[in-house]
C-alpha positions as CSV (number, residue, x, y, z in Angstrom):
1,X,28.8,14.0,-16.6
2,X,32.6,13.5,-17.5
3,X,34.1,10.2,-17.3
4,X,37.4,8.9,-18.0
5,X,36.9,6.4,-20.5
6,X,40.5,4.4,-19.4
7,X,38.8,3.6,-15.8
8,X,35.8,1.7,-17.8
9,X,38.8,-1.0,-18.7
10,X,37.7,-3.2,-21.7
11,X,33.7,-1.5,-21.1
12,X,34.8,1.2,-22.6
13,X,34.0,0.6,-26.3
14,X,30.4,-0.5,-25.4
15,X,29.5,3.1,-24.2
16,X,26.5,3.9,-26.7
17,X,23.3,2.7,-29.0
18,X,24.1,-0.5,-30.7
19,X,22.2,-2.8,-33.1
20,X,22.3,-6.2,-34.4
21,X,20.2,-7.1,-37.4
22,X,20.7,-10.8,-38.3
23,X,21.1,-12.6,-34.6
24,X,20.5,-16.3,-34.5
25,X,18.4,-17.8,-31.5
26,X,18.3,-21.7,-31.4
27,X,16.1,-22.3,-28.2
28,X,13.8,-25.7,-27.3
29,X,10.5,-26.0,-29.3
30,X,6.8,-25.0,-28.2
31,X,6.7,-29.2,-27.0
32,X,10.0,-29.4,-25.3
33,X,11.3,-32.3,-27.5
34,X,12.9,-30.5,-30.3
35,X,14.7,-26.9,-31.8
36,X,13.3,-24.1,-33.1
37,X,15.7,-21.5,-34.8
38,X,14.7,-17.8,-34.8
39,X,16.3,-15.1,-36.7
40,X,16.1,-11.6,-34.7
41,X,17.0,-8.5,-33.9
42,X,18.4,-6.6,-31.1
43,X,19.1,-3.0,-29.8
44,X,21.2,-2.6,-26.9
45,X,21.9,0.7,-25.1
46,X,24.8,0.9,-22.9
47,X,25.3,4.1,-20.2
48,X,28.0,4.9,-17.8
49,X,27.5,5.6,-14.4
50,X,30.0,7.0,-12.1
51,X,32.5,4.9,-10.1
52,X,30.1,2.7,-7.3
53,X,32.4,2.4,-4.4
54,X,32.0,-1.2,-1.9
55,X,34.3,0.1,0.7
56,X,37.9,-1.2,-0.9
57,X,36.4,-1.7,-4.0
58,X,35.6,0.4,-6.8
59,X,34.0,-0.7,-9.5
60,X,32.8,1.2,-13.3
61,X,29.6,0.3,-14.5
62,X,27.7,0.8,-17.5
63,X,23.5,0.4,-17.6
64,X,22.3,-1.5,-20.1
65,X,19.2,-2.3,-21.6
66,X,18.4,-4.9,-24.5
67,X,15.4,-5.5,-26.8
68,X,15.7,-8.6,-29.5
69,X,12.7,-9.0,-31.7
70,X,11.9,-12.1,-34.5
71,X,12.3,-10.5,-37.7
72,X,9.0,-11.4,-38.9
73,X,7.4,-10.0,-35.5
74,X,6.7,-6.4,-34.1
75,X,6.5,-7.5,-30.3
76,X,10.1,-8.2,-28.6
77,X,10.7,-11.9,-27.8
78,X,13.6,-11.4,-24.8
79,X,14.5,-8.0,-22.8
80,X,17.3,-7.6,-20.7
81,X,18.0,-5.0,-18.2
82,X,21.1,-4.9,-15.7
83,X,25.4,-3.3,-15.6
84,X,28.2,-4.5,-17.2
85,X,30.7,-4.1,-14.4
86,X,35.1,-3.3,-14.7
87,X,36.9,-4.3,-11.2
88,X,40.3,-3.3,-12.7
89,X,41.8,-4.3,-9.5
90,X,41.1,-7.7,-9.3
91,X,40.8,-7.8,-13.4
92,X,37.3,-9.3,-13.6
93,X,34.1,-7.8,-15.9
94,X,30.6,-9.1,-14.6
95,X,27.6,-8.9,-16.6
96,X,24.7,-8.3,-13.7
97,X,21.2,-8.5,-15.4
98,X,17.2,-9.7,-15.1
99,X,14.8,-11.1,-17.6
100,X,11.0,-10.4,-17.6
101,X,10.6,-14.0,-16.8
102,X,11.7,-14.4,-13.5
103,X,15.6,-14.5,-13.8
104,X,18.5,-12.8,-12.3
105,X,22.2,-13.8,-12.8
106,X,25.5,-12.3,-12.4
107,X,28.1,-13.7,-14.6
108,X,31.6,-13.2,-14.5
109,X,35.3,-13.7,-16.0
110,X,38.6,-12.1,-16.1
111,X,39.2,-9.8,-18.4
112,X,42.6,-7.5,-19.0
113,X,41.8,-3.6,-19.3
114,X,42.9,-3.5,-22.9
115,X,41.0,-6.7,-23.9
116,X,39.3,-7.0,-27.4
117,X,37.7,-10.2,-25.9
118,X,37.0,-12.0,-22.8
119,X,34.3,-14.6,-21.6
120,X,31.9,-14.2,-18.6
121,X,30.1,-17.9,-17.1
122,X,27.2,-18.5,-14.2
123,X,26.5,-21.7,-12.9
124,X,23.2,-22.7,-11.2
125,X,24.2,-22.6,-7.2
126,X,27.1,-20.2,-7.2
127,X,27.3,-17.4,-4.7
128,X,29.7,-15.7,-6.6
129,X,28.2,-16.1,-10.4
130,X,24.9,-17.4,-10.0
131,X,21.7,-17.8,-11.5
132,X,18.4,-17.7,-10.0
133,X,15.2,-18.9,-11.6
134,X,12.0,-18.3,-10.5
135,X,10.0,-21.5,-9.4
136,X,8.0,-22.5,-12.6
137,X,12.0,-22.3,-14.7
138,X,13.9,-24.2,-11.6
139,X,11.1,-27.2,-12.2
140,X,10.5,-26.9,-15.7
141,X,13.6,-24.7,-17.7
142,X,15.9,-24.7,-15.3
143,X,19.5,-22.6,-16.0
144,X,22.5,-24.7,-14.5
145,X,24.7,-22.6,-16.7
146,X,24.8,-19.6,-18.8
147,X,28.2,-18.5,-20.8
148,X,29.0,-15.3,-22.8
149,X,31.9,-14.9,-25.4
150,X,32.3,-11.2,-26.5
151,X,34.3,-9.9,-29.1
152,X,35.0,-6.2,-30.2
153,X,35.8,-6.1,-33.8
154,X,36.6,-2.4,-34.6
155,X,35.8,0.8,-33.5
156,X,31.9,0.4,-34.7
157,X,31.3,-3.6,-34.1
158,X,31.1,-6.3,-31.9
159,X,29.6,-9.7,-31.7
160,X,28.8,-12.3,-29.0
161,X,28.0,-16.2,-28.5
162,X,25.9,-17.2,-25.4
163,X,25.0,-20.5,-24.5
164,X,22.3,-20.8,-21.7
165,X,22.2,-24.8,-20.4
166,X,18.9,-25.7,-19.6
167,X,17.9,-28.6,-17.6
168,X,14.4,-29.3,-19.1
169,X,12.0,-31.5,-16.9
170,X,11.6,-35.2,-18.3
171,X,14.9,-34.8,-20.0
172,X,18.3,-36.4,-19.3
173,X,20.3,-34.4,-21.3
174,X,21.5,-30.8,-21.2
175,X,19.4,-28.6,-23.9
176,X,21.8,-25.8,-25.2
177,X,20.0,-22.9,-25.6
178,X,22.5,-20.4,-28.1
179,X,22.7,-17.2,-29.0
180,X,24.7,-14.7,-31.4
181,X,24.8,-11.8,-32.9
182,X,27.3,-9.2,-34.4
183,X,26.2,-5.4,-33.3
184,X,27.3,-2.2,-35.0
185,X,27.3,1.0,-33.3
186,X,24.1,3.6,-34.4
């Protein structure tokens, strides 16, 4: 399958088998009180597809899959699977994805097709770019927002920040759940 990488906007440099080997994961602790900070790895694979057509709309999309394992465990700790999405009519890039834990979310931000960086947010109760949780994670964990800075360094590299707010049940405050990691291409 031929594509034409211009139409894939600022997806374009993801197309491949990436990896991240020193990722930093600060999420809440086994008791829900405090932090525990993880050091991990990741492999992310990302695929085009051909043009998916809504009517007026055409959108690229690339598959992608993500593993991120602790670096002192064999077992992956988080998966991802879902499309990174270029609307290069209306300018936005959506990141569309699930978790083995009973999430789905579809995060979104503006992006220009030549961008080396752009942003993507979804808030809790949007039925644009939302988030749903399944019923244990709305009581207990539940996301009110989830935000995602990338940025592509070169050819080979890029690296992202994420924030995931979590409203944890018998807490006031908001518990920011972060993580980054620089990739290079394999």
């Amino acid at each position: 399958m031929n594509h034409d990488l211009k139409a894939f906007g600022p997806l374009a440099h993801f197309i491949g088998t990436w990896e991240g080997k020193k990722g930093d994961d600060k999420a809440p602790d086994d008791h829900r009180t405090g932090t525990e900070t993880n050091k991990y790895r990741e492999l992310v694979i990302f695929e085009p597809l051909s043009a998916v057509n809504n009517h007026e709309q055409t959108l690229q999309a690339l598959k992608y899959s993500m593993k991120a394992w602790r670096l002192t465990e064999a077992d992956p700790f988080h998966e991802e699977v879902g499309y990174w999405l270029w609307d290069s009519a209306t300018s936005q890039i959506m990141k569309c994805f699930t978790i083995p834990r009973g999430i789905a979310l579809i995060a979104g931000g503006t992006a220009r097709a030549d961008s080396k960086a752009f942003s993507m947010k979804s808030e809790h109760g949007s039925s644009t770019y939302g988030v749903v949780n399944n019923a244990f994670l709305e009581q207990e964990f539940k996301i009110v927002r989830y935000t995602i800075d990338v940025s592509v360094h070169d050819q080979n590299s890029w690296s992202y920040k994420q924030n995931t707010e979590l409203q944890i049940n018998g807490q006031s405050n908001i518990f920011n759940h972060t993580d980054e990691n620089s990739l290079t291409r394999k």
